[in-house]
C-alpha positions as CSV (number, residue, x, y, z in Angstrom):
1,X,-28.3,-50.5,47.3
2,X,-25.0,-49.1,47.3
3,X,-22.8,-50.2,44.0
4,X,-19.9,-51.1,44.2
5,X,-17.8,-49.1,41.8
6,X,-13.9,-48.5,41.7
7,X,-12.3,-46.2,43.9
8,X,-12.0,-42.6,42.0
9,X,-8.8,-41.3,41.3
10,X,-7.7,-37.7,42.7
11,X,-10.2,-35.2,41.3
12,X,-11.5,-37.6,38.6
13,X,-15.5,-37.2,39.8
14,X,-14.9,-34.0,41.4
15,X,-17.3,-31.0,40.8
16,X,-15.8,-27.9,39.1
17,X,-16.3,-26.0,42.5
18,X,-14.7,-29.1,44.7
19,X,-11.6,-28.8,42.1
20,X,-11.0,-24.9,41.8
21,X,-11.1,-25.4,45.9
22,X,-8.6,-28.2,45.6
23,X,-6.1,-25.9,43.4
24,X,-7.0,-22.4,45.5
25,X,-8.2,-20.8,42.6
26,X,-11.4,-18.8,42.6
27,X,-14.5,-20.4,40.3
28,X,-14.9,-18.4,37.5
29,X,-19.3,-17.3,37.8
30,X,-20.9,-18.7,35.2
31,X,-23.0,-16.5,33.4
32,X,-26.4,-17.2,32.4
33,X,-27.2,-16.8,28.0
34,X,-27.3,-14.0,26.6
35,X,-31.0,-12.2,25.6
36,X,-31.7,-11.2,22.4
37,X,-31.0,-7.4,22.3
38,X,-29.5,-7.3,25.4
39,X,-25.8,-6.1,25.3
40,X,-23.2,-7.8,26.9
41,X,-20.2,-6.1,28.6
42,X,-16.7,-7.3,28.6
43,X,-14.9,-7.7,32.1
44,X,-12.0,-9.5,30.0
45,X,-9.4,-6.9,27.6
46,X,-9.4,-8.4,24.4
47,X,-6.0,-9.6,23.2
48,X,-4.7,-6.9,21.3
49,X,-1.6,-7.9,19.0
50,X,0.5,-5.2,19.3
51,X,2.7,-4.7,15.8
52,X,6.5,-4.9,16.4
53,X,8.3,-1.2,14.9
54,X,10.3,-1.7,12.4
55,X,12.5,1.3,12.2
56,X,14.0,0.5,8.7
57,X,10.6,0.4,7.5
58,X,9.8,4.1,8.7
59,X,13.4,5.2,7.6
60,X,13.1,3.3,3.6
61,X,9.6,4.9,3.4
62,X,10.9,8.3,4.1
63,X,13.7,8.1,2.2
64,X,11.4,6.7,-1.0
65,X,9.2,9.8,0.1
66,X,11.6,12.4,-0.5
67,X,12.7,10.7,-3.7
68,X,9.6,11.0,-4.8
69,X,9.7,14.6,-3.5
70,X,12.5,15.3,-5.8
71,X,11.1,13.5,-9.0
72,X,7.4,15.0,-8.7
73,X,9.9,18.6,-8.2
74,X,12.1,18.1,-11.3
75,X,9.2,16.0,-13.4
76,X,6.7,18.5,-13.2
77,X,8.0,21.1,-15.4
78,X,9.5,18.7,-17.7
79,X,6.1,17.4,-18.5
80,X,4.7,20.9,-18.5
81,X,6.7,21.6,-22.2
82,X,6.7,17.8,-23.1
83,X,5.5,19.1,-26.9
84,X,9.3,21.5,-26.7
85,X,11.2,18.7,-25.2
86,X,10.3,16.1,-27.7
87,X,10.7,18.8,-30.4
88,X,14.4,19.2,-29.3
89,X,15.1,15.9,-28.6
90,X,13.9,14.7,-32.3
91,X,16.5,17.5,-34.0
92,X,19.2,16.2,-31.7
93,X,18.9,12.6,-32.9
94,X,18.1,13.7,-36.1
95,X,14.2,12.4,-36.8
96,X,13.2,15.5,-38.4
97,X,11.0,17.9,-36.7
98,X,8.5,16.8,-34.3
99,X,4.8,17.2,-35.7
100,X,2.8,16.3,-32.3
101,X,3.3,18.9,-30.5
102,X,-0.2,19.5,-29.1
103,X,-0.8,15.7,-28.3
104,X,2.8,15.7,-26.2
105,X,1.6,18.8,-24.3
106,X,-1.8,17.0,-23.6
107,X,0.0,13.8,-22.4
108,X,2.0,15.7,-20.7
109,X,-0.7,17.6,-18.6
110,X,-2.3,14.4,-18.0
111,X,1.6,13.0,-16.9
112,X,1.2,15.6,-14.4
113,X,-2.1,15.3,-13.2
114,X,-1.5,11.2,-12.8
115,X,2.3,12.2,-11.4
116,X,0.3,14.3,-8.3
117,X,-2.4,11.9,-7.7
118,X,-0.1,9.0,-7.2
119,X,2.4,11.0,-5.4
120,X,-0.2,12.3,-2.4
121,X,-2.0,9.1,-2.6
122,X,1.1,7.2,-1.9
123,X,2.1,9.7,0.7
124,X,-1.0,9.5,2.3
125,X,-1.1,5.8,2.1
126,X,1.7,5.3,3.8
127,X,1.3,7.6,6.4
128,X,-1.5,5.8,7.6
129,X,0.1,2.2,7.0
130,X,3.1,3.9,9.5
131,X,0.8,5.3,12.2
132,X,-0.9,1.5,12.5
133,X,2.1,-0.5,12.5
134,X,2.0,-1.6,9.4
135,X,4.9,-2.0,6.2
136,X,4.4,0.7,4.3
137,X,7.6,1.1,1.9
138,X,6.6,-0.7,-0.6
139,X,3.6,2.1,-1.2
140,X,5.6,4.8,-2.8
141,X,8.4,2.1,-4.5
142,X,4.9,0.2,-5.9
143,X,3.5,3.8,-6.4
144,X,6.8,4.9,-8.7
145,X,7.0,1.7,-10.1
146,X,3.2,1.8,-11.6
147,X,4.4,5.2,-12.9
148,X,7.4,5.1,-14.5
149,X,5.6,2.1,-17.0
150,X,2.8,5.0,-17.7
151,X,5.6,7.2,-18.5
152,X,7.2,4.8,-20.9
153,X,4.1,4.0,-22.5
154,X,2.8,7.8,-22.8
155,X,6.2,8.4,-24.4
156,X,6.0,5.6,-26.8
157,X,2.2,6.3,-28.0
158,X,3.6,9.9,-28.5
159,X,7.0,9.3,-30.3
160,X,5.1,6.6,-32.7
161,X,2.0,9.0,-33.3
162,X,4.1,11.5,-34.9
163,X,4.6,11.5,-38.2
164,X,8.2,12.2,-38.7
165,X,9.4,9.1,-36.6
166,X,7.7,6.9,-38.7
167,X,9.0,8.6,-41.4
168,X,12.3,8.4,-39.9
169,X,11.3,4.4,-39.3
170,X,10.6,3.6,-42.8
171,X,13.6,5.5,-44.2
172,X,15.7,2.7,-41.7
173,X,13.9,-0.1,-43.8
């Protein structure tokens, strides 16, 4: 009782150890399922990807660094006497005398406080993004960015609140 079937081709019906012996190549063992709770090592290395260095990136994020350096430096103080600074620039442009002098110096503690967090956290940040491989200049630039705009809009809430610019607003009506 033999059937009569077609010839095979090369390797077509061959066994997985009859073709690793046709190619020279050792059968990989098969291993038998795993058991719940049982841990498995790894013969294998796992494919690690390897992040490409991107020396502009590390040179950028220093440079934005020490910029940021410089305006966390030359900021600090200026926010420190925000209530004097505001008071002197109102009499230069002529708006009267500036009334909100213990609100500036409030923002202006708070500037400073928000200034420092940002500044270490984006230092820090960025750091770590460096050390991994990682882009990490837009950290500070996005970290000065989000700053400046609460700058600008801590200035405006001051310079509107005080009394003598909106004076100085409705005389211009």
């Amino acid at each position: 009782m033999t059937e009569e079937r077609p010839r095979p081709q090369y390797g077509e019906y061959a066994s997985p150890e009859d073709q690793a012996q046709a190619m020279g190549t050792p059968l990989e063992p098969v291993l038998p399922p795993p058991v719940a709770g049982e841990r498995i090592e790894s013969t294998v290395a796992p494919d690690s990807v390897i992040p490409k260095p991107r020396p502009w990136d590390r040179i950028v994020t220093t440079a934005l660094i020490a910029i940021g350096t410089f305006a966390v430096l030359t900021y600090f103080p200026t926010f420190a006497t925000m209530g004097e600074t505001f008071s002197q620039a109102f009499t230069i442009a002529g708006y009267g005398d500036f009334e909100s002098e213990s609100l500036a110096n409030s923002v202006g503690a708070v500037l400073n406080v928000v200034m420092s967090v940002f500044f270490i956290g984006s230092v820090v940040l960025a750091i770590r993004a460096l050390r991994a491989g990682r882009r990490a200049f837009w950290i500070p630039l996005s970290a000065g960015i989000v700053f400046v705009l609460i700058v600008i809009i801590a200035t405006v809430v001051v310079m509107t609140g005080d009394p003598a610019f909106q004076a100085y607003l409705e005389k211009m009506r």
